[in-house]
DOTI-618316 format. One record per atom (N, C-alpha, C): residue in three letters; x, y, z. Coordinates in steps of 0.2 Angstrom, whole numbers, plus 5000, padded with zeros to 4 digits. Layout:
residues N
ALAXYZ...
This chain:
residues 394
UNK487045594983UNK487645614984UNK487745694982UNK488045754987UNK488145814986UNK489145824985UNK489145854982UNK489545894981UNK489545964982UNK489946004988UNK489646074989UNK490446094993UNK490746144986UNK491346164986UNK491346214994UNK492046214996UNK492146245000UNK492046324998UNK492146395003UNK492146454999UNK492746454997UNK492646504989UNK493246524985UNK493446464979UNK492946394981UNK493146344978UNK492446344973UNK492646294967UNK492046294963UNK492346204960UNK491646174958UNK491746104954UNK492046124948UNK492546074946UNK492946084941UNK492846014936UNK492845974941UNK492645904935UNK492445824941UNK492045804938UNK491845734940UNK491945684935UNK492345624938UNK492645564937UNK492345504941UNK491945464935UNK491745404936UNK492245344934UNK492445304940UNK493045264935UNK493445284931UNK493645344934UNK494245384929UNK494045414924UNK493545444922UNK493145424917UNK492745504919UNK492745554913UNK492445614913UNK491545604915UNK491145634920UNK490545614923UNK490045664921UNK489545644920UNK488845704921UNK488945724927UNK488745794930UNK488845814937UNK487945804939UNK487545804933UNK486645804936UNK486445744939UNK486845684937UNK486545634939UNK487045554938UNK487045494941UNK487545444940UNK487045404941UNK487045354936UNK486945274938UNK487445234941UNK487345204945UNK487945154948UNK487445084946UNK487845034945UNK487844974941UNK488244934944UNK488644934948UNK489144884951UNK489644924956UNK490244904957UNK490944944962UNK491045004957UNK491045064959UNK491245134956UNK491545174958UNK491945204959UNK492445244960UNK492245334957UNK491945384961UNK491945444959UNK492645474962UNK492845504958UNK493245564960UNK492845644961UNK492745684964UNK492645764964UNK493245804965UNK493345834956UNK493945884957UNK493645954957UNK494045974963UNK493746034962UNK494346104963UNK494346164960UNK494746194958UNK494646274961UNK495246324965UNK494846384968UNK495146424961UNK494646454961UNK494446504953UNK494246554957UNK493946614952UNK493546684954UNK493346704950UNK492746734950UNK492246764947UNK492246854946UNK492246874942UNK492146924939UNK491746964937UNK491046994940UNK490446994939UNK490347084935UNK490147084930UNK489947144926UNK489047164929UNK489047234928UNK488347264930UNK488547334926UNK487847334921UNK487847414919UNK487147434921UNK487147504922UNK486547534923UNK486547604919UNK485847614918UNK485747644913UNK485947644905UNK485547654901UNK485447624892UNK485747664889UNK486347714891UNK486547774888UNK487247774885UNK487347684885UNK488147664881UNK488047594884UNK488747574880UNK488747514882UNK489447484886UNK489547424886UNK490047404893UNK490447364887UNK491147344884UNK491447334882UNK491847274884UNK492247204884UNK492447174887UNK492947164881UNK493447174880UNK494247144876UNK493847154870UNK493147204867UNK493147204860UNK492247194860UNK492247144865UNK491547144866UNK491047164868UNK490447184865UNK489947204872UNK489647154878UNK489547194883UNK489447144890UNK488947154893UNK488347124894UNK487747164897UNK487847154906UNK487447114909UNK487347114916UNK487747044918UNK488347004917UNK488446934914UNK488946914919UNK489246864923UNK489846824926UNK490346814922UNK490846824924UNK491546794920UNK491846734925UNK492046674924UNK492446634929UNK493046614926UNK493746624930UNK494346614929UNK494546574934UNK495146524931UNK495546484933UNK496046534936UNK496646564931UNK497146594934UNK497046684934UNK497446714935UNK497546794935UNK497346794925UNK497046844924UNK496746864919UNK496846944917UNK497046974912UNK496947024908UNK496447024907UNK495847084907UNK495547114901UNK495547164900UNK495347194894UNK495147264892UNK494447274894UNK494347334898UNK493747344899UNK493347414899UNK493147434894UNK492947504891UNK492347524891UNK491847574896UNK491147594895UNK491147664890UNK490947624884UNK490947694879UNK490047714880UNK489947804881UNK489347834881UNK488947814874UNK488547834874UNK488147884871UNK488147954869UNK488047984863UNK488048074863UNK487648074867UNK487748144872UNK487548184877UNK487348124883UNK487848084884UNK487948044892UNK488448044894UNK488648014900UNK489248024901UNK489347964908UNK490047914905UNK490047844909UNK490447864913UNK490347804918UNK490947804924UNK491047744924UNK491547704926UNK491747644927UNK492147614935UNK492047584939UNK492147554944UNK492447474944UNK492847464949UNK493047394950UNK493047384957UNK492547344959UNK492547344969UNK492247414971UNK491947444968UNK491647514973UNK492247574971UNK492747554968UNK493347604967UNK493347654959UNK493347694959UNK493547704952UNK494047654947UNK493747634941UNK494247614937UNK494947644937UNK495547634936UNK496247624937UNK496347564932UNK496447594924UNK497047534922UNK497547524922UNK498047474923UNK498647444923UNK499147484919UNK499647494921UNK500247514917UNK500447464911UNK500647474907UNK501147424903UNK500747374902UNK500147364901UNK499847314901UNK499747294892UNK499847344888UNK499647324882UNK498947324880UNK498847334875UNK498247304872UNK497947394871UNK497647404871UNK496947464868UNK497347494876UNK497547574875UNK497747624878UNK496947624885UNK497447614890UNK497247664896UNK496547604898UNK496447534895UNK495747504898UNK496047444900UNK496747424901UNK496947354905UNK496747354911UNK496547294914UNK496447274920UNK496647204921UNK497047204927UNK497347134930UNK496747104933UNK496647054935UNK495947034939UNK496546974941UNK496346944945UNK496546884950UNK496146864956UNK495546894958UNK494846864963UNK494446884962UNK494046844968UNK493046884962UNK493046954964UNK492946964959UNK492747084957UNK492147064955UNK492047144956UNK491247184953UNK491447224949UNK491347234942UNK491347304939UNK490947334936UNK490647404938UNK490047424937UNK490147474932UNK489747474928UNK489847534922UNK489047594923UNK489147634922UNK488647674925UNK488547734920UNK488047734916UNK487747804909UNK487347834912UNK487347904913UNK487047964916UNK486848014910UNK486348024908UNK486348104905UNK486948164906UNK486948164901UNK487548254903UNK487148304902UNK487248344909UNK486848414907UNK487148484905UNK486948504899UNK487348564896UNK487248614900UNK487648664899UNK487548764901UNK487248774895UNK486748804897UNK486348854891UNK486148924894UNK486348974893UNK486249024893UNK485949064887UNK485249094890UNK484949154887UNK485149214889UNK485249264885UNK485249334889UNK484549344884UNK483949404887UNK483349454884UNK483849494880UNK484349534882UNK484649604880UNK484149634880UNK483449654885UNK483249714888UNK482549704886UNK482749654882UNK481849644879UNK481349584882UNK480749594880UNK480249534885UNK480249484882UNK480649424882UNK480749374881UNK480449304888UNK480349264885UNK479949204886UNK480449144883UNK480549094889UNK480749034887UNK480448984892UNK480348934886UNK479948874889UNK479148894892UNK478948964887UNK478448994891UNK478549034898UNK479349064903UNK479349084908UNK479549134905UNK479549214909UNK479649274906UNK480349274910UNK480849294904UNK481549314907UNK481449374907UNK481749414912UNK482249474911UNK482849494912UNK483049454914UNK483949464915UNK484049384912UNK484749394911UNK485249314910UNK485149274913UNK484949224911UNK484649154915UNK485049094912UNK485449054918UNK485948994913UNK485548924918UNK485448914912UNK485048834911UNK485548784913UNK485348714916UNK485748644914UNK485348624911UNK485348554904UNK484748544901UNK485048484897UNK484848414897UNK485248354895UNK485148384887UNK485548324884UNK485348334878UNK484848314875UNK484948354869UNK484248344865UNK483648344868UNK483648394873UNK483048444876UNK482648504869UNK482348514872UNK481948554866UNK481748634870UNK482148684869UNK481948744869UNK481648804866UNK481048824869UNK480448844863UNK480648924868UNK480848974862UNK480849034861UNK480549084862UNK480349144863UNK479749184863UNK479949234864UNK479949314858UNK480149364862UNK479549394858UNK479249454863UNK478849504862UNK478849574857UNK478349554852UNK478649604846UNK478349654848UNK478649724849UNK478449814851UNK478249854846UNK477649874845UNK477549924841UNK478149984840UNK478250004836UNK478450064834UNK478050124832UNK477850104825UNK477150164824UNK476750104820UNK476550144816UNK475950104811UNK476350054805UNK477050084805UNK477250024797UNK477649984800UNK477949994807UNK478649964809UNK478549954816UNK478949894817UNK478749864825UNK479749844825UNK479849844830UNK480449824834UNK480449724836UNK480849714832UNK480649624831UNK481249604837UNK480949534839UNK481949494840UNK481849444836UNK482749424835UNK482749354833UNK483249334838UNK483549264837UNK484149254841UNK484749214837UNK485149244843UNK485749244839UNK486149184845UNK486449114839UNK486349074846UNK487149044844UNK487749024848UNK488348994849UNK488248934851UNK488348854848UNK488348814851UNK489048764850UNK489248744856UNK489948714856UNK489648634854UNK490048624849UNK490248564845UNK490748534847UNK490748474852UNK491148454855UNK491648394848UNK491348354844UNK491548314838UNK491948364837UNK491948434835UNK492348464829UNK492648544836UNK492448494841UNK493048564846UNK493148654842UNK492248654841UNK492248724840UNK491548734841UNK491648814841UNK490848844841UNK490648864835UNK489848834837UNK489348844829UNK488948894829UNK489148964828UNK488449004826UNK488149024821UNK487549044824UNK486749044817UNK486349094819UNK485749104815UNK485249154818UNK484649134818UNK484049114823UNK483549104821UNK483049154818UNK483049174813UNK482549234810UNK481949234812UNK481849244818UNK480949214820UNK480849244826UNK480449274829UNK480349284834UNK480149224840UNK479749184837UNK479649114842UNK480049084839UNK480449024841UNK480848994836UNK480848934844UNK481148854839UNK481448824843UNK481848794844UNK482448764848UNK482948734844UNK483248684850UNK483648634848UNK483548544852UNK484448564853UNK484548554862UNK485048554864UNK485448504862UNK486248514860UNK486648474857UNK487248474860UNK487448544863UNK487848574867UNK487848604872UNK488448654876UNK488648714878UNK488248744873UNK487748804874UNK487348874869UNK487248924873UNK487548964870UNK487349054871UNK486949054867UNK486449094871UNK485749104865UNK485549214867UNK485949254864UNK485549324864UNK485049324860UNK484649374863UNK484249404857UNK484449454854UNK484149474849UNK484349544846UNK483749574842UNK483849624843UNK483049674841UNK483349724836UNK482949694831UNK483049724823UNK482049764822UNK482249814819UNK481649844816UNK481449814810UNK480749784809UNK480449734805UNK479749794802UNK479749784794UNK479249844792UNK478549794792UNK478149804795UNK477549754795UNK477249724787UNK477049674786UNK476849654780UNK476249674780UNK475849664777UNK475249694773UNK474649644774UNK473949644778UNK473849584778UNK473549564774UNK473349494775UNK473049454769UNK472549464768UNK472249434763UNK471549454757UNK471349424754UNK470749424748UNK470349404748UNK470549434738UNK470549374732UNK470449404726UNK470249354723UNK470649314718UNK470449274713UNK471149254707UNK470549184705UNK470949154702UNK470549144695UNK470849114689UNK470249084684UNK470349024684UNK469948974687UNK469748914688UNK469448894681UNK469748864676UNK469548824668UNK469148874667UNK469348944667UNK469149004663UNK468449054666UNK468449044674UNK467849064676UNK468349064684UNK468049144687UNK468449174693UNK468149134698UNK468749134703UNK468549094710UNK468949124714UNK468449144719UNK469149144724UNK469749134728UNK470049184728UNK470649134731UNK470949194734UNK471349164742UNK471549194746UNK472349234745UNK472449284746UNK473449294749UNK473549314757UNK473949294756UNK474549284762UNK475249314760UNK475149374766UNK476049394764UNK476349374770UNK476949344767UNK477449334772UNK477449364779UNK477549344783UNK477649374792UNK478349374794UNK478949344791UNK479449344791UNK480049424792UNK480449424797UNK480449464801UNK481449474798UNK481649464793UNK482249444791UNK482449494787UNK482249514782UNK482349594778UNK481749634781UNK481749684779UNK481149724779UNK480749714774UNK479949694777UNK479449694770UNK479249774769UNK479349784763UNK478849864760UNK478649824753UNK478449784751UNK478049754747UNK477249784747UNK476949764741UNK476249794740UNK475849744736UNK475349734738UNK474849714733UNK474149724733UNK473749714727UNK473249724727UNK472849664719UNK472149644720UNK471749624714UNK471549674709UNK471549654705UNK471349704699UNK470549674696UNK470449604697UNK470049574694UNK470249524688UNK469749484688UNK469849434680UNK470549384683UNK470749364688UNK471249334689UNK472049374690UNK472149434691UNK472449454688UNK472649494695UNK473349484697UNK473649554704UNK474149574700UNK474149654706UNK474749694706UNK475249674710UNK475949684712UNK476349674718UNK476749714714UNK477049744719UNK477649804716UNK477649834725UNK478349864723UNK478749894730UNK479449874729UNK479649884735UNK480549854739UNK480549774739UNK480249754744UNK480149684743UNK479849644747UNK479649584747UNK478949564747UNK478849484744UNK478649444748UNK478349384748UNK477849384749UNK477449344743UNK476649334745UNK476249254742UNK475849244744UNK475549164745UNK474849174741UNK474849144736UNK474049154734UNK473749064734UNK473249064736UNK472949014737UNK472748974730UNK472748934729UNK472348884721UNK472148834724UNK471548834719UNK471048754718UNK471548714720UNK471348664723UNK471548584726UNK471548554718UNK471748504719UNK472148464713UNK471948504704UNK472248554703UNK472548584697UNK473048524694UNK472848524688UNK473248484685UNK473948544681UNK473548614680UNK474248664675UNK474248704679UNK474548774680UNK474448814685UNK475048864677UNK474448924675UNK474948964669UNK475049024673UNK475649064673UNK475349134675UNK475749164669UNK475149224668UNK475449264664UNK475649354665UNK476349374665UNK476649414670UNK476949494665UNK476549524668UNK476749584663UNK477249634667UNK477949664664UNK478149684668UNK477949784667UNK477649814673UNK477649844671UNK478049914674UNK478449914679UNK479149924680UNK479649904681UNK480249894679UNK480749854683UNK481449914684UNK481549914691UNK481949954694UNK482749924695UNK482849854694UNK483349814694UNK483249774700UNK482449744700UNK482649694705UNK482549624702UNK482149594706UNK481849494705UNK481449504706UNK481249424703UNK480549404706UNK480749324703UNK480249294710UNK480249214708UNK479649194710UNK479449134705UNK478749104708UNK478849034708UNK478649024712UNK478648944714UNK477748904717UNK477848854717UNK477448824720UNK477548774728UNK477148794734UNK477548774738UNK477348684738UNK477848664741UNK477848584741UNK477748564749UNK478048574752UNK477848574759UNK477948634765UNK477448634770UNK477248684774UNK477348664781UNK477448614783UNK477348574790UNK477948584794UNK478348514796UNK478948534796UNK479748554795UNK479448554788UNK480048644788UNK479848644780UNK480048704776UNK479548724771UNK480048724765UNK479848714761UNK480148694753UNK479548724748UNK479948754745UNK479748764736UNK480148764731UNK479448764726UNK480148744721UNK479648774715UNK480148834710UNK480048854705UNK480748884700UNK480648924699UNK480948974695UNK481149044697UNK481449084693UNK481649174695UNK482049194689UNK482049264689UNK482649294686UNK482849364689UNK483049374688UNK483549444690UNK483849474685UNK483549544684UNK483649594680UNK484449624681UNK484649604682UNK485549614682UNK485649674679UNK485949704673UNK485949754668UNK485649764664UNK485149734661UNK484549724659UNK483849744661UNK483549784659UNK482649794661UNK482149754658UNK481649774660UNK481149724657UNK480449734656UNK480449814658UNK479949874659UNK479449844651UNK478949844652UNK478649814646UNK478649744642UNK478949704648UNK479049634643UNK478449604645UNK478449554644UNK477749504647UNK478249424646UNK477949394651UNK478049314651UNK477649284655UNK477749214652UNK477349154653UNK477449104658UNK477349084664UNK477649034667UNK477348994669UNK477348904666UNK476848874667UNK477048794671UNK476748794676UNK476848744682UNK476348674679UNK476648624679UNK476248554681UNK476248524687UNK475648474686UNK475648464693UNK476048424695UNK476548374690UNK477348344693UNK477648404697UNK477848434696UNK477948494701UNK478148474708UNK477448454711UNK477248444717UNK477648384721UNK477948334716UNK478248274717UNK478948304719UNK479148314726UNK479848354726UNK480448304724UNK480248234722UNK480948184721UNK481048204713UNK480448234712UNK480348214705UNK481048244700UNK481348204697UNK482048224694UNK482048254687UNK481248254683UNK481248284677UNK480748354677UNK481348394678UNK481148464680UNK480948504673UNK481048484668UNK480848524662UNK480448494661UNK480048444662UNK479348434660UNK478848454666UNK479248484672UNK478648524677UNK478448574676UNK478948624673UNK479048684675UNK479248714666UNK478948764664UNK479248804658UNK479248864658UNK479548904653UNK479848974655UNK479449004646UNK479149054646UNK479049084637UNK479149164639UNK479649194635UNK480249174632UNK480949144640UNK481449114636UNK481949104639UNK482149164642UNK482249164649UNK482649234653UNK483349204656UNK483949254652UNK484449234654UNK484849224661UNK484349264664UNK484649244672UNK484049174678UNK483949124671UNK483549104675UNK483849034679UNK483448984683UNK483648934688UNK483348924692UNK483148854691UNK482648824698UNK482748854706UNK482348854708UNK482448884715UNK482248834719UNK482448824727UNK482248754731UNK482548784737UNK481948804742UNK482048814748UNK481648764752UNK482248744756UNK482248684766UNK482848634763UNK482848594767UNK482548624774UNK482848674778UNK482248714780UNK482648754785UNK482148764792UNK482348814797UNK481948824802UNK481348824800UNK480848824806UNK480248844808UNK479848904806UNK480648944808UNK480449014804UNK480149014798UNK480048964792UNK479948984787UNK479148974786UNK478848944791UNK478148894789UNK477948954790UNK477348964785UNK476749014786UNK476048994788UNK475848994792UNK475348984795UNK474748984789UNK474248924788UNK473548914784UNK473948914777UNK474448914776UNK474748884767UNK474648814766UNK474648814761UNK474748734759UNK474848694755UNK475248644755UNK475548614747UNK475248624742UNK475448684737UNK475048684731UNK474748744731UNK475048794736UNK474848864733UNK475648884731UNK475348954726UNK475748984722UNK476149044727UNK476949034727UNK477149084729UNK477649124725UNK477549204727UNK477849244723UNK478249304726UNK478849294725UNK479249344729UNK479449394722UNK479449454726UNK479749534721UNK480049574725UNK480549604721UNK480949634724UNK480949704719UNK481049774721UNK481449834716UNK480949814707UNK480249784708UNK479749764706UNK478949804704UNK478749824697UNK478049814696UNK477849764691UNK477349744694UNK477149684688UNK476349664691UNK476049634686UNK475449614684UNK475549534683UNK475149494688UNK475249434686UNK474349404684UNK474249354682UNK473749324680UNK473849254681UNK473349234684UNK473449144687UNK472749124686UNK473049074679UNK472549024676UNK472648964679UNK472048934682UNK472148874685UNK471848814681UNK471948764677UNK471548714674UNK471648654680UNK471048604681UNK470548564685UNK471248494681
């Protein structure tokens, strides 16, 4: 025996003997009576495409699913995105249209009373991105711009930077950095920042203006080759001056021997290298000009991506310190960046009154130094002469 509703019509119930029935199957046992009721309904059929939000139904989410209704129905019906998508919503091939006066969550009622399709559809949004060069030989994505070039580019695209640093003379080069606007749609404002870098990159989130701007940069000094005293006997050890294009470096150094450098000048970052797993790291630091600037030493913690250290400093405020001498001795907790008992990593002989932990990242790209690595000793001077000496015990 078949049952096979007319169109528009659907099985509503079977009655054995008056008597609610299985629709899969009937024994009959003697005189039986089936009734087939059947009832015109309509179907409501939901389809989403694309993973870029989701389909909403009166509160719930809805994936690819059937709804069947006896009478005229309300629902609420809301395709919310994803950041950086953007949905559309359909009923029959039409745009959505909600109901007036319908009550319930503003602007998503829908009357339904026959079978619909309603499709909801998450697309990528692609942002305006504009670079200007401003006159300089700049590279994006590895292509060379020379005029203003406006991008479409979904989000959370990744834009890799590149502007060409120009000689000037022998101490000074003409550097770019960029100087970038990007509209913050959550906070209905523009966010600007600078990338202090020449290459730099940065992950589409918005509408961005990206210029360049070309600043003179004094070159840093290269790197070299001196020592360290490794449990009381010299070892090699390499430096590294920063390449950081942000102030002007006019910093200076040089090895004296016996473990022992110079650094003095304007100012200046430099990286000296130490034996692998030291367990103390002392330096001992004589000053032997002070013009009223700083100096901080740290040890870096990470190098990858994005760069943190962590030490100490002071600043000669109204005070000098031309002929002082001080002690500053690092453990190897130190290294442990979570590590929360900072007076047992790090000491200070004597107490300097302008002192406090220092702790750089995260920050950009900009700041990684190329061949550093967790566990070398960094030291930045500023309006600076001094003598440092770095004992490393094993």
């Amino acid at each position: 025996m078949e049952a096979r509703p007319a169109s528009g019509w659907r099985l509503k119930q079977l009655l054995v003997n008056g008597s609610p029935g299985v629709a899969d199957w009937l024994r009959i046992r003697g005189n039986t009576s089936v009734t087939v009721v059947f009832w015109r309904g309509f179907e409501v059929r939901f389809t989403v495409y694309g993973l870029g939000g989701k389909l909403y139904v009166n509160g719930t989410p809805v994936g690819n699913a059937s709804l069947v209704f006896e009478e005229p129905v309300l629902l609420f019906v809301e395709a919310v995105p994803l950041e950086g998508f953007n949905a559309s919503l359909s009923v029959n091939g039409e745009p959505f249209k909600p109901c007036a006066g319908c009550g319930g969550a503003a602007g998503v009622g829908y009357r339904f009373d026959s079978d619909s399709v309603v499709e909801a559809r998450f697309q990528r949004r692609l942002y305006r991105v504009v670079v200007n060069p401003a006159g300089g030989h700049v590279y994006v994505n590895g292509s060379r711009v020379d005029e203003p070039v406006e991008l479409a580019l979904p989000y959370n695209s990744t834009l890799l930077l590149r502007g060409e640093i120009i000689p000037l003379d022998e101490k000074r080069d003409q550097v770019p950095v960029w100087r970038v606007s990007t509209f913050i749609e959550k906070a209905g404002a523009w966010l600007n920042y600078t990338l202090n870098t020449p290459n730099a990159s940065l992950v589409v989130r918005g509408d961005t203006l990206i210029d360049a701007a070309w600043l003179v940069g004094y070159r840093s000094p290269r790197g070299g080759v001196g020592g360290v005293l490794y449990g009381g006997v010299e070892v090699p050890a390499r430096v590294e001056a920063s390449k950081l294009y942000v102030i002007p470096f006019t910093g200076n150094y040089s090895y004296l021997g016996n473990g022992t450098w110079r650094f003095w000048g304007g100012l200046g970052t430099f990286y000296v290298e130490l034996p692998r797993n030291w367990s103390r790291v002392v330096l001992r630091v004589n000053v032997r000009e002070d013009l009223g600037g700083y100096a901080a030493f740290t040890v870096v913690l990470k190098n990858d991506e994005y760069f943190l250290a962590r030490g100490d400093s002071w600043e000669s405020g109204l005070e000098r310190y031309t002929g002082s001498q001080f002690t500053f001795t690092f453990y190897r907790c130190i290294l442990d960046a979570a590590n929360p008992n900072w007076e047992k990593c790090f000491q200070i002989t004597p107490k300097l009154p302008f002192t406090g932990h220092l702790q750089w990242g995260p920050s950009d790209k900009g700041r990684i130094m190329p061949g550093v690595q967790a566990g070398w000793l960094r030291i930045d001077v500023s309006d600076l002469d001094i003598e440092v000496q770095v004992l490393v015990e094993p």
